[in-house]
C-alpha positions in Angstrom: 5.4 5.5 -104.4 5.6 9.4 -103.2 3.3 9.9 -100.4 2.3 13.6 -99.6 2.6 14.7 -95.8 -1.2 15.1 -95.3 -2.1 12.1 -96.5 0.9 10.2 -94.5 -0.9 12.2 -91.2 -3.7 11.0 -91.7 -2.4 7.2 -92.4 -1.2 7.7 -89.1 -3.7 9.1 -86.9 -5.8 5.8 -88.3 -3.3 3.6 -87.0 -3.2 5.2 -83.8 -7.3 4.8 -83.7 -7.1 1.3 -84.3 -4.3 0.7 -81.9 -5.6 -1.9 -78.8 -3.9 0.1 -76.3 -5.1 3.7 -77.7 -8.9 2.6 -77.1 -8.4 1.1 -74.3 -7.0 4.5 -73.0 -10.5 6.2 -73.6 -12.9 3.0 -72.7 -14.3 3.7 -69.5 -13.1 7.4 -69.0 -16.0 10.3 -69.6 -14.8 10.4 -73.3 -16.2 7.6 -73.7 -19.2 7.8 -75.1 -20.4 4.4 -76.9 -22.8 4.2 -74.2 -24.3 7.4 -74.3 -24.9 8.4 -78.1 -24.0 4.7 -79.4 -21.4 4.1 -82.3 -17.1 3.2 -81.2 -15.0 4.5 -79.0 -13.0 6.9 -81.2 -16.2 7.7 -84.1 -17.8 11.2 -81.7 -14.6 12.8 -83.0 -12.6 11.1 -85.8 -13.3 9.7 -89.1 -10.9 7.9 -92.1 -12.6 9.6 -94.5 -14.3 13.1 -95.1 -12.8 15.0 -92.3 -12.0 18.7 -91.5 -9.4 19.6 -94.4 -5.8 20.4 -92.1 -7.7 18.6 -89.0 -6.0 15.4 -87.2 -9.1 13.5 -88.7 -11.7 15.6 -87.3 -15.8 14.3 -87.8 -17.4 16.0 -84.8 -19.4 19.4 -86.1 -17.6 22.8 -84.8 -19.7 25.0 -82.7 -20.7 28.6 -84.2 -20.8 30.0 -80.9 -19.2 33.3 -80.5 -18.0 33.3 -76.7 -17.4 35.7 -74.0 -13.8 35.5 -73.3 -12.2 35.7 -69.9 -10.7 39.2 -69.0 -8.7 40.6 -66.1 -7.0 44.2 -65.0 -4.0 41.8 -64.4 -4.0 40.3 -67.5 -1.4 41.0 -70.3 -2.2 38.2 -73.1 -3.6 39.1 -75.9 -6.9 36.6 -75.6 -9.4 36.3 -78.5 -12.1 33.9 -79.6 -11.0 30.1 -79.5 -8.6 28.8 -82.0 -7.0 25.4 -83.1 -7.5 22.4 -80.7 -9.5 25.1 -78.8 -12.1 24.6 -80.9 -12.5 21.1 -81.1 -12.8 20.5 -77.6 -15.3 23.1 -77.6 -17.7 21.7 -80.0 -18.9 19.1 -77.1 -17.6 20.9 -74.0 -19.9 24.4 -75.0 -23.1 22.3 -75.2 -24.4 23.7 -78.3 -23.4 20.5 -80.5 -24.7 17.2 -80.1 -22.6 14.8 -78.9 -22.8 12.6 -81.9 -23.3 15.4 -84.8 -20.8 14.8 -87.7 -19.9 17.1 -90.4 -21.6 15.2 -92.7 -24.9 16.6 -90.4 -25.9 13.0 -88.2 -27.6 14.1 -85.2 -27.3 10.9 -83.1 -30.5 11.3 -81.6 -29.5 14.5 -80.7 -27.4 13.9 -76.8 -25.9 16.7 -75.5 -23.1 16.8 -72.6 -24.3 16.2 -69.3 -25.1 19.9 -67.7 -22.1 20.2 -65.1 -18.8 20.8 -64.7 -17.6 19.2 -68.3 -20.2 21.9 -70.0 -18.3 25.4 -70.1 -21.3 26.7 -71.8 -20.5 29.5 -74.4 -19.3 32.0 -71.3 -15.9 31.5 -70.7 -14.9 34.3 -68.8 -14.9 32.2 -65.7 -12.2 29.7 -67.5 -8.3 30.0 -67.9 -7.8 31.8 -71.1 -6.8 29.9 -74.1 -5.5 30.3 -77.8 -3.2 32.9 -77.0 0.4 33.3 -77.5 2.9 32.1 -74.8 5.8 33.6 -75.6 9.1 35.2 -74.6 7.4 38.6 -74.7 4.7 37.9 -72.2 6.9 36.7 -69.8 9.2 39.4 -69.9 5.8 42.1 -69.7 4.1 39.8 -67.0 7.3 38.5 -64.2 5.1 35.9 -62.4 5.0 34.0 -66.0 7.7 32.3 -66.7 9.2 31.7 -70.2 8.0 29.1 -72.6 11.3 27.4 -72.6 11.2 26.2 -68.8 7.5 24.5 -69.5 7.8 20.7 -68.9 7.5 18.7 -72.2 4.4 17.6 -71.1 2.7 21.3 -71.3 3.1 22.0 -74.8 2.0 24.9 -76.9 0.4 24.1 -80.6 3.0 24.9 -83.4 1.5 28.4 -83.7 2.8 28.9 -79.8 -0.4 29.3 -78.6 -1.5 27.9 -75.8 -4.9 25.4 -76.0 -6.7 23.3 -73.7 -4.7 20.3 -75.4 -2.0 22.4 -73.1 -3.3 21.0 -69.8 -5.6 18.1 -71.1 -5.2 15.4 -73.0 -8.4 13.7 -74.3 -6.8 10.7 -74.9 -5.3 10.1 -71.3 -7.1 10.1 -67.9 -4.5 8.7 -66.0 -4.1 11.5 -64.0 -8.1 12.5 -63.5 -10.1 15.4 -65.6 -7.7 14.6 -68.7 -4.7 16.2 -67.6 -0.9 16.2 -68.6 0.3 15.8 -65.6 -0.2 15.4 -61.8 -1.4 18.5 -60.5 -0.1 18.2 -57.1 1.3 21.0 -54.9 0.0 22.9 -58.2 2.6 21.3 -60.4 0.8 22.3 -63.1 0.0 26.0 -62.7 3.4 26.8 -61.2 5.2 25.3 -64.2 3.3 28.6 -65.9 3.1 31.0 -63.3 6.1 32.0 -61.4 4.5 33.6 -58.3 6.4 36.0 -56.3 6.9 34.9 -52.2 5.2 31.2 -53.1 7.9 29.5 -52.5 7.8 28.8 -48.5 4.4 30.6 -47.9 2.3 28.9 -45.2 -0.1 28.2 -48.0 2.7 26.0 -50.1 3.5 24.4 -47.3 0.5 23.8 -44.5 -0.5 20.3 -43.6 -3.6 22.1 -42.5 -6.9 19.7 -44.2 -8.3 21.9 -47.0 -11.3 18.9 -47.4 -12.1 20.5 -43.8 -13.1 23.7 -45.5 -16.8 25.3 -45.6 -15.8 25.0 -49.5 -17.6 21.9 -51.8 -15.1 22.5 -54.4 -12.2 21.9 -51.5 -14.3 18.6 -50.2 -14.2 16.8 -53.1 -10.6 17.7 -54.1 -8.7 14.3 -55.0 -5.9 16.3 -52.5 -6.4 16.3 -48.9 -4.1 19.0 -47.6 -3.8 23.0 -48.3 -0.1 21.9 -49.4 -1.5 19.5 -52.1 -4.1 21.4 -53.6 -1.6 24.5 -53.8 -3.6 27.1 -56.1 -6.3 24.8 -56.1 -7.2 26.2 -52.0 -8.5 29.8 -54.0 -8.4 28.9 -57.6 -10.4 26.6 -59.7 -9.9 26.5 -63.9 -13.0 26.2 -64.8 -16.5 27.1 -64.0 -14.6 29.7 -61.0 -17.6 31.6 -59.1 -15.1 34.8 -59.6 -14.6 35.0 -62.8 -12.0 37.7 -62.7 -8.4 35.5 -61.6 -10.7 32.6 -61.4 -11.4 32.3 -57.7 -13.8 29.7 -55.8 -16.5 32.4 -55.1 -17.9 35.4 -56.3 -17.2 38.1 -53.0 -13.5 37.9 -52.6 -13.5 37.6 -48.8 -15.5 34.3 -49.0 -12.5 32.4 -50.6 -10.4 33.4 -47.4 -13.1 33.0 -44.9 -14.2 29.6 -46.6 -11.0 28.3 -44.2 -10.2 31.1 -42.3 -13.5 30.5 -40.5 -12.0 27.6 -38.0 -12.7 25.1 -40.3 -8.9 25.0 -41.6 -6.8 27.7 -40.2 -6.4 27.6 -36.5 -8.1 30.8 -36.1 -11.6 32.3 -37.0 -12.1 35.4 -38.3 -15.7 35.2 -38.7 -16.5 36.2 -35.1 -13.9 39.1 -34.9 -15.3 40.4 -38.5 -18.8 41.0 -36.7 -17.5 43.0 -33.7 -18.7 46.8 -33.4 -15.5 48.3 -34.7 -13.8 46.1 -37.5 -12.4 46.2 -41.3 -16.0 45.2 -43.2 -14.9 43.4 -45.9 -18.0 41.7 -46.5 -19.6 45.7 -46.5 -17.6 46.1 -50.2 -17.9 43.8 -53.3 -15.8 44.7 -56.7 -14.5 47.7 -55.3 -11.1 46.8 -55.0 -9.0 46.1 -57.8 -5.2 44.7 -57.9 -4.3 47.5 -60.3 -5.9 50.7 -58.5 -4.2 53.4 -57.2 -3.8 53.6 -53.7 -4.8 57.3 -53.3 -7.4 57.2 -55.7 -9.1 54.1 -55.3 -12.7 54.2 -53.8 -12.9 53.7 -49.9 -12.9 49.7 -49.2 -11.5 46.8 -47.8 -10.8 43.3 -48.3 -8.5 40.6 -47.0 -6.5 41.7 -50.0 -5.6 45.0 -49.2 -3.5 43.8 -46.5 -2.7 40.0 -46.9 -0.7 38.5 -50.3 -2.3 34.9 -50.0 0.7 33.7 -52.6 3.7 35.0 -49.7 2.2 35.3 -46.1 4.2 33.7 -44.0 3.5 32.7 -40.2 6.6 34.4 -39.3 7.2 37.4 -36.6 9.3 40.7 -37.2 10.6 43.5 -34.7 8.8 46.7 -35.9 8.6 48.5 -37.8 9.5 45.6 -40.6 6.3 43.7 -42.3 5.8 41.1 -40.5 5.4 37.4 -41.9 1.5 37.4 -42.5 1.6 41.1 -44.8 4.5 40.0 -46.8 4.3 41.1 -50.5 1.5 43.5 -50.4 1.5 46.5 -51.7 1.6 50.1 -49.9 2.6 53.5 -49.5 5.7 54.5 -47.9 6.6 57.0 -45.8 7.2 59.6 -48.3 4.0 59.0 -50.4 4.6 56.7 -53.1 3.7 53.7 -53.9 5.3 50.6 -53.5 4.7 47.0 -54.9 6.4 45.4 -52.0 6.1 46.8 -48.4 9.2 46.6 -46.4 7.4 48.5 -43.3 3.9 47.4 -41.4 2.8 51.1 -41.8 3.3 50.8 -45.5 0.2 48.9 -45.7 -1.8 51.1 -43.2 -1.0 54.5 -45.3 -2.1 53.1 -48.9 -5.9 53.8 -47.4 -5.4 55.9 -44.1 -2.8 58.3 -46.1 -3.3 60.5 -49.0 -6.5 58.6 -50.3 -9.3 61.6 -49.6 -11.6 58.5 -49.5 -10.1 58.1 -45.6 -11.4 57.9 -42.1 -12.5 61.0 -40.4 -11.5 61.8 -37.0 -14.3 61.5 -34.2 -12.2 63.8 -31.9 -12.5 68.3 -33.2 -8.7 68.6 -32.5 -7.4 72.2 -32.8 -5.2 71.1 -35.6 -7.5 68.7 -37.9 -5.5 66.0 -39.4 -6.8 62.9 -41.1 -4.0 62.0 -43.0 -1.9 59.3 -40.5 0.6 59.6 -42.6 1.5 63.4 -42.0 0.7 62.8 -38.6 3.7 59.9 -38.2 5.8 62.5 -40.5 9.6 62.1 -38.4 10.1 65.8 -39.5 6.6 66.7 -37.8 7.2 68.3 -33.3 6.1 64.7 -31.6 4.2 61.4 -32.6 4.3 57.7 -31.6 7.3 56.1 -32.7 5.9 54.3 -35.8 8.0 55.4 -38.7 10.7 56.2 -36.8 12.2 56.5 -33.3 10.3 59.6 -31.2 11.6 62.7 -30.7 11.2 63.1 -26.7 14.6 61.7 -24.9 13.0 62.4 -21.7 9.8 59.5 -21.6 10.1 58.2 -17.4 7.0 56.5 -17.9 7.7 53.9 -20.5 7.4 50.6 -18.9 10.6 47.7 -19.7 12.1 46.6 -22.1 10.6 49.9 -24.0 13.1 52.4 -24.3 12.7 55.9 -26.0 14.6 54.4 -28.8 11.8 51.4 -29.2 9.5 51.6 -32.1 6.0 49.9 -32.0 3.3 49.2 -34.8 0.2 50.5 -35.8 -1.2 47.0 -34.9 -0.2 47.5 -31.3 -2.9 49.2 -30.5 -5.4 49.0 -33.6 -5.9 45.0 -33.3 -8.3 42.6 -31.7 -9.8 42.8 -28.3 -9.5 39.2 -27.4 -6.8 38.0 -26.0 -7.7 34.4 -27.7 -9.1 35.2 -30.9 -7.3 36.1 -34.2 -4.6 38.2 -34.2 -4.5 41.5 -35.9 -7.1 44.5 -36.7 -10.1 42.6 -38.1 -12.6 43.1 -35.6 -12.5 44.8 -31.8 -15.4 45.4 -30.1 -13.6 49.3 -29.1 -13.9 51.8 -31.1 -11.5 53.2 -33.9 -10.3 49.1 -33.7 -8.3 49.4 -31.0 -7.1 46.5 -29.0 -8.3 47.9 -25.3 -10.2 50.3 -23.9 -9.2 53.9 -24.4 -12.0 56.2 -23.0 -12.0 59.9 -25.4 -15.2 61.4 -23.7 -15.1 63.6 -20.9 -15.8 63.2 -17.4 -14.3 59.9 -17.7 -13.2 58.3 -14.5 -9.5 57.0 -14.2 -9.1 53.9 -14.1 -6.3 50.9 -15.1 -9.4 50.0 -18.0 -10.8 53.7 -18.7 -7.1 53.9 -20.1 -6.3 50.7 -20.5 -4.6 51.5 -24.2 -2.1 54.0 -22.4 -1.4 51.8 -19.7 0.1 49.6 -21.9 3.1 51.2 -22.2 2.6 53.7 -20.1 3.4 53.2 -16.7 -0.3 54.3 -14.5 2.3 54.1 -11.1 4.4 56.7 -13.2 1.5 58.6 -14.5 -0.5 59.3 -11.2 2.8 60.2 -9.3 3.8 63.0 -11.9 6.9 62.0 -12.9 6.4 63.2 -16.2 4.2 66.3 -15.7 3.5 67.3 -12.1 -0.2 67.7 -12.6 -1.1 64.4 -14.5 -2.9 63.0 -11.2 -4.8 66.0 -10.8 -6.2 66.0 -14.5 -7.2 62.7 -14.6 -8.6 62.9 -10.9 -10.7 66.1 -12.4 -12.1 63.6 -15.0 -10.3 65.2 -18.2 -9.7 62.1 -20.8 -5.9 61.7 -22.1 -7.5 62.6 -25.5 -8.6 65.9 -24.1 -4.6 67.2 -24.5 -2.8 64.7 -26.1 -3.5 63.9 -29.9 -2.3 60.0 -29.9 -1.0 59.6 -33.8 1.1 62.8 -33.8 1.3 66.4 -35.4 1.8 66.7 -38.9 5.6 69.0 -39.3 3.1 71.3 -42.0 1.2 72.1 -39.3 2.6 72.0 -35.6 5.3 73.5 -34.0 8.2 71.9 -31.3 6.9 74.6 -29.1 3.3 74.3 -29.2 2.9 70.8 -30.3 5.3 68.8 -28.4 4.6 65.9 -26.3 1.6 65.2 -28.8 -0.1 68.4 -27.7 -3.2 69.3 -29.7 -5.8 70.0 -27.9 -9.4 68.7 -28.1 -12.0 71.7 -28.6 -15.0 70.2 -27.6 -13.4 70.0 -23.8 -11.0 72.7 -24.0 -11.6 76.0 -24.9 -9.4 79.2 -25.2 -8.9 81.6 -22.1 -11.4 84.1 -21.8 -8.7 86.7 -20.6 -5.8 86.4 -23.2 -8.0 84.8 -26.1 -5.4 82.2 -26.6 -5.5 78.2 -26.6 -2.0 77.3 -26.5 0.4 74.8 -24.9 4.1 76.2 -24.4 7.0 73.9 -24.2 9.4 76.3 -22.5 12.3 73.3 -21.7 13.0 69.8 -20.2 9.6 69.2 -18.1 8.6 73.1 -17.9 5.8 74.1 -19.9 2.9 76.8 -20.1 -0.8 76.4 -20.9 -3.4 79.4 -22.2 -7.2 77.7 -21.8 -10.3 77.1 -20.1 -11.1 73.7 -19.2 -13.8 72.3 -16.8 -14.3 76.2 -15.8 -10.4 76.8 -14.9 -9.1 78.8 -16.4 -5.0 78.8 -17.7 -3.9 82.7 -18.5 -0.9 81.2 -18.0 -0.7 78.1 -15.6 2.8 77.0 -15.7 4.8 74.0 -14.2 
């Protein structure tokens, strides 16, 4: 007798049904739903006789739903309404079907599924997207996905390479909890997909830190205990995500990093420094920033983002000015202007909002020569700046305290950081202005002071400073109450705009204190050799028409 291939399917799929062990895989798990909407274990979805034509057996009525479908700048599938096996898990899991409605129109008293977790609704743009293609094409346009022929056997795609939620789950086997294929552990699952760039060896793949510690109920009631268990799971959640865009835990993107990084998991909190008078608000912007804007035309924000690659920071230290362990893999600006997927430098990351963006920071300080862009201002073509980018131009520095040298380069988070000696590291939060880590006094008639300048003092030796070794009237200035700021312009001079004459020695003069000289009409600092200058000003009524040293 010649038996056609639908027919021998479906001889099969009935076997399968009536197989001890098969039933006795769903009895007991949420798919079992005897209890709820009464008939047997397998009848909510499968049928001998009258089924979906090309379906494994199907009974259970499809939805009509049309759905909203998740979407993302970072997205390269091409994701439409459900398809295939899609479907069929979406005529219960939407809620729109009853739980016992066949296709032959029995209501079953008319049960729904249980409003939760299990129901997607109709909205699933805050789910992983389905029923689209995985294939070689999508991995070679998107690098962090890897190519269909290193999934696991037990992630398959249906036989149009699509993938489906029969993918990850499997209706028929609970053995590892919510249906899935496999153990998700350490994100065995997502990373068998997504190839994510820095992972491997980031303190979030391998902290022993307690994610069920977190301010986070979706963390506390993780099967996992650790941030190393629950991998992608610390940020991410499949289904139901508060974020809908990349799928995270909460809505505000800052919440899913402060949800641990509040003391409850990391060592640190950041919650206190994030408060202080001067700090980076990220709790001030909400989707503003985007992972495919363009550094210099974005709109002026922050988030923990813009700085910090949660897939590759590392708890690691670097010598300036390389990127130190905790801002690996973010993206930048470099020192020439363009962008860069991948900083190699700390002052990459600084310069992709305090650079070319005309979103920037303003100055508080009316310099003579107005410059907002730090990036021009650390230019190593420009007549002086701190050595940032690159080593400083003056040879001649007797102040510098040891180990510095005038060949030592610092970072930008040297003196823009916290102002706790106890707290959390880096330029969250200070409770000095302009985020600086201590005190550095700008307005005049300041008092000197080891605190008043405090900043300076830091490298700068005070014994060197107040004995004029390095310019024979420094005491006399500061005794007179004239502010550092009042001469010296801390980032630098940009090389469009300054001179090696005039702007050495990070001359540029503020003109709220000094003024031009009455006599000549000129404001003007000379550099005229090795420790030998002259000055053209007025300044707390003296007036320089020259003064020379």
């Amino acid at each position: 007798m010649k038996i056609q291939w639908t027919e021998l399917k479906k001889m099969l799929v009935m076997i399968a049904l009536s197989c001890p062990t098969a039933n006795a895989m769903i009895e007991g798990t949420p798919h079992d739903l005897s209890a709820v909407a009464g008939g047997s274990t397998c009848s909510f979805c499968h049928t001998p006789h009258g089924s979906l034509a090309g379906t494994p057996l199907w009974s259970h009525k499809l939805s009509n739903a049309v759905y909203s479908i998740y979407q993302s700048s970072s997205l390269e599938a091409n994701v439409g309404q459900p398809t295939g096996s899609s479907k069929y898990c979406l005529s219960c899991h939407d809620g729109t079907v009853a739980l016992a409605e066949s296709i032959t129109g029995g209501s079953g008293g008319g049960t729904y599924i249980t409003p939760g977790t299990a129901n997607l609704g109709t909205d699933l743009s805050d789910d992983h997207p389905i029923s689209f293609v995985y294939s070689t094409a999508l991995s070679t346009e998107d690098v962090q996905i890897r190519p269909p022929s290193t999934l696991p056997e037990e992630l398959r795609l249906d036989r149009t390479g699509e993938l489906q939620c029969t993918t990850c789950h499997d209706a028929h086997d609970n053995r590892y909890g919510n249906f899935l294929v496999m153990s998700n552990r350490q994100s065995r699952m997502c990373l068998a997909c997504h190839d994510l760039s820095g992972w491997t060896l980031s303190s979030h793949e391998s902290s022993l830190a307690l994610a069920s510690a977190a301010n986070d109920s979706y963390l506390r009631n993780s099967e996992y205990a650790t941030v190393m268990e629950n991998g992608c799971l610390n940020c991410h959640r499949s289904h139901s995500a508060g974020g809908h865009e990349r799928l995270l835990h909460f809505a505000r993107s800052e919440d899913n990093c402060l949800s641990c990084h509040d003391g409850s998991v990391a060592s640190t909190n950041l919650r206190p420094e994030l408060s202080k008078f001067s700090r980076h608000d990220v709790v001030r912007y909400h989707r503003v920033h985007d992972l495919k804007e363009s550094p210099n035309t974005a709109a002026r924000h922050v988030e923990c983002v813009d700085c910090h690659n949660p897939h590759a920071a590392q708890n690691t230290l670097a010598q300036a000015p390389v990127v130190p362990g905790v801002m690996r893999g973010v993206s930048g600006v470099t020192a020439s202007g363009s962008p860069i997927e991948q900083v190699q430098y700390e002052y990459e990351v600084c310069f992709k909002c305090h650079g070319d963006n005309p979103s920037r920071a303003q100055s508080a300080i009316t310099r003579q020569i107005t410059q907002t862009n730090v990036r021009l201002e650390f230019d190593q073509t420009g007549p002086s700046f701190h050595p940032v980018v690159s080593p400083g131009i003056n040879r001649n520095v007797p102040s510098l305290k040891s180990p510095m040298t005038v060949a030592t380069m610092i970072y930008c988070t040297d003196c823009h950081n916290s102002d706790s000696e106890s707290g959390a590291k880096g330029p969250h939060g200070s409770n000095y202005p302009n985020l600086l880590a201590y005190r550095y006094e700008t307005s005049d008639f300041t008092q000197e002071s080891s605190f008043s300048y405090e900043l300076c003092y830091k490298c700068h030796s005070r014994n060197s400073i107040l004995n004029d070794e390095s310019f024979p009237h420094h005491k006399r200035h500061l005794e007179q109450e004239i502010p550092c700021s009042a001469c010296h312009d801390a980032h630098g001079i940009s090389a469009a705009q300054g001179t090696t004459t005039n702007n050495s020695h990070l001359m540029n003069f503020d003109t709220s204190i000094v003024r031009s000289d009455p006599a000549t009409g000129r404001l003007a600092f000379e550099d005229t050799g090795v420790f030998h200058g002259r000055c053209f000003l007025e300044c707390h009524n003296d007036r320089h028409s020259p003064k020379e040293y």
